[in-house]
N, C-alpha and C positions, 0 to 999 in steps of 0.2 A: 419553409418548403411545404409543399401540398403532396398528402400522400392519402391514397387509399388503401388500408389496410381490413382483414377481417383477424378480429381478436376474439378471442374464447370467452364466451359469455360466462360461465362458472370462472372463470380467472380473473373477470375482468370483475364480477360481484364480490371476488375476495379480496380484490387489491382494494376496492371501494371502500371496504369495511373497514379496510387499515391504514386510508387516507382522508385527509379534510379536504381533496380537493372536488369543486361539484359538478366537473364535466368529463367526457371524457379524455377531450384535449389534454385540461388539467392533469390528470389523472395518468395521462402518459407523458408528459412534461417531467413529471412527479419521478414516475417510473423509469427514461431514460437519464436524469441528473441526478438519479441516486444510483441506477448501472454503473455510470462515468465514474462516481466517488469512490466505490466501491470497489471497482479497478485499477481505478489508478491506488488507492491505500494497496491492494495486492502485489502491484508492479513494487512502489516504494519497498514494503518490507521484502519480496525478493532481493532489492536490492540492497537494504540491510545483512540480509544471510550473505550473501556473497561476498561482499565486503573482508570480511574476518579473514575469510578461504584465501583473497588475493592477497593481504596483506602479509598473510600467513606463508604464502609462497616464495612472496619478495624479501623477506628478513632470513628465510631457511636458511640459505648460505652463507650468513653475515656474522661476524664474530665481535667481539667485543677490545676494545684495547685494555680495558680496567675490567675485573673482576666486579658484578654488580654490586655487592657489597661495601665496596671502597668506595664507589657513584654513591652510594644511599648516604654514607659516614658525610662525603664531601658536602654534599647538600644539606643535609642535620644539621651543621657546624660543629 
């Protein structure tokens, strides 16, 4: 897709400094597929934290028919 954009000349010389790429193209290619990564690892690990919270919900009411201790014995041998 063709876009015209005006990008910040001091931002656009310090992402240069911190990238191998040699265009500006490049250089934004760079900068939008490391956005994506970067967000999506953020989505992931929210959905790690969350995870525990639901499972944690689902088990709250739930009891046991064995004393955990006697599960631990059985499985030991």
């Amino acid at each position: 897709m063709r876009a015209h954009i005006v990008l910040d000349d001091g931002l656009l010389r310090e992402a240069t400094r911190h990238s191998q790429a040699r265009t500006k193209r490049a250089l934004v290619h760079e900068a939008l597929t490391t956005f994506v990564r970067v967000k999506s690892a953020e989505t992931r690990r929210a959905g790690y934290r969350e995870r525990p919270l639901r499972l944690d919900s689902r088990v709250r009411g739930l009891s046991l028919r064995e004393r955990p201790s006697e599960v631990l014995k059985s499985v030991r041998g």
